[in-house]
C-alpha positions as CSV (number, residue, x, y, z in Angstrom):
1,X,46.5,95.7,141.4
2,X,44.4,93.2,142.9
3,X,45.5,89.9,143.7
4,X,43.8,88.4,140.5
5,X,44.6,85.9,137.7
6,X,43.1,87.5,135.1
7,X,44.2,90.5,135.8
8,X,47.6,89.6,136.1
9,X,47.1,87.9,132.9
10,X,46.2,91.4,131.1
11,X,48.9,92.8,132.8
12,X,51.3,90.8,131.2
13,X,49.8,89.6,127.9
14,X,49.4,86.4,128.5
15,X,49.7,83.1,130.4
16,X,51.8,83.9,133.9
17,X,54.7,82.8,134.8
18,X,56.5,83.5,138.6
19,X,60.2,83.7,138.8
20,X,62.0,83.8,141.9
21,X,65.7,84.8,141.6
22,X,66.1,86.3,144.9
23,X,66.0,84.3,148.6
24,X,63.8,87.4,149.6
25,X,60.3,86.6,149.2
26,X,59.9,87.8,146.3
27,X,58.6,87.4,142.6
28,X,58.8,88.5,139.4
29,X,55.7,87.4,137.3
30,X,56.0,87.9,133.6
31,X,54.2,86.4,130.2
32,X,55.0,82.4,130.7
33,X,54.9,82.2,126.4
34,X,56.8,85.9,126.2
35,X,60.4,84.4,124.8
36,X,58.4,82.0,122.0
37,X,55.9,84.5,120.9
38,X,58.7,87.0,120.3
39,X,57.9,89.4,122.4
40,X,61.0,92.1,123.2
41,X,63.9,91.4,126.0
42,X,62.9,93.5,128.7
43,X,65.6,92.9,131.4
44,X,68.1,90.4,132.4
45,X,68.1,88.8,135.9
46,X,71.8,88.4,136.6
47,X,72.8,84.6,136.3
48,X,69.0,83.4,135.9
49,X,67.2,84.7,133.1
50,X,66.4,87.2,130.8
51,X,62.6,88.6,130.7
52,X,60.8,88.8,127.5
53,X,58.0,91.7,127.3
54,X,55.9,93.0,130.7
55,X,56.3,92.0,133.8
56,X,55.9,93.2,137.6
57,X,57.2,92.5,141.0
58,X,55.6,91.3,144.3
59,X,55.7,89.8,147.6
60,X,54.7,86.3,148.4
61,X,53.4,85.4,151.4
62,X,52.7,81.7,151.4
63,X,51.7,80.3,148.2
64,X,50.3,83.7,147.2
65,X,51.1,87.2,145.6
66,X,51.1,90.2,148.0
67,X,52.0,93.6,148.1
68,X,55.7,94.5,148.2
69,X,57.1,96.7,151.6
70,X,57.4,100.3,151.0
71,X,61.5,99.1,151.4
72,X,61.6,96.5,149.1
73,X,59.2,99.0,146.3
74,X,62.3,101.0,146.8
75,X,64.9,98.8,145.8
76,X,63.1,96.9,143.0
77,X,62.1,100.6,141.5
78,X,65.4,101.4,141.2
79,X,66.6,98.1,141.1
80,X,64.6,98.3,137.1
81,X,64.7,102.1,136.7
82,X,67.1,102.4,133.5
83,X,65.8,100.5,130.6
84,X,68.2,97.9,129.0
85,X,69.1,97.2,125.2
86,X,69.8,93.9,123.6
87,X,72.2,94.0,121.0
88,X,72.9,90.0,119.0
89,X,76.8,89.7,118.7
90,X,78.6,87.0,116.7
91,X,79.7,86.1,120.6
92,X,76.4,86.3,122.3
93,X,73.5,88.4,123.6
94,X,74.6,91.8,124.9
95,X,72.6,93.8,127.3
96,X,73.3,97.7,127.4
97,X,71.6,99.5,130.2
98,X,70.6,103.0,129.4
99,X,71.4,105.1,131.9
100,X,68.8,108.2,131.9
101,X,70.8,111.6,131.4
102,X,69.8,113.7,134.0
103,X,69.9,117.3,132.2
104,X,70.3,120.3,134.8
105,X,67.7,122.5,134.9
106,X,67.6,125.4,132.7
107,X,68.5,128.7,133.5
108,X,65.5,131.5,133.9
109,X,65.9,135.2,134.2
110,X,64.1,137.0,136.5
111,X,61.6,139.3,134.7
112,X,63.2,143.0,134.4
113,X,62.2,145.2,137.3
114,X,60.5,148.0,135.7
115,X,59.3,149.5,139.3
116,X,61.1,153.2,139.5
């Protein structure tokens, strides 16, 4: 993605807004309006905030976006891998994440030999 406003705009849905919950250089950018237009919880940022609809992670270098290290792609990939369901309880928001079921692969048979 190039380092572009309106892009990132598109990408999102809307107005940007960075969010920095981590001391590494980091951001998450996500829609600025996404909570008030009602868009859907995405994923919750441990003791910071929860994300409402898109979003996407990058570097910062200065005041600006940049690409992420191939070692920090790693860790925020799986970092956001399984999806996360919010569920309204008399006591609160509760988030669920969804681990994926990883099914084993299916058996296959080996074609009959019919050489003689």
């Amino acid at each position: 993605m190039k380092n572009d406003l309106h892009e990132m705009q598109q990408m999102v849905g809307g107005p940007i807004q960075a969010l920095y919950p981590w001391e590494e250089p980091v951001a998450i950018v996500c829609n600025d309006e996404g909570k008030n237009m009602g868009l859907p919880l995405n994923r919750v940022l441990e003791n910071y905030d929860i994300i409402a609809g898109a979003f996407f992670v990058c570097g910062i270098q200065g005041e600006n976006f940049s690409s992420l290290t191939e070692k920090q792609m790693q860790k925020y990939q799986q970092m956001f891998l399984s999806p996360e369901k919010f569920i309204q309880t008399p006591e609160g928001l509760l988030c669920i994440r969804i681990n994926p079921v990883v099914s084993p692969k299916p058996k296959t048979k080996k074609p009959p030999n019919h050489e003689r």
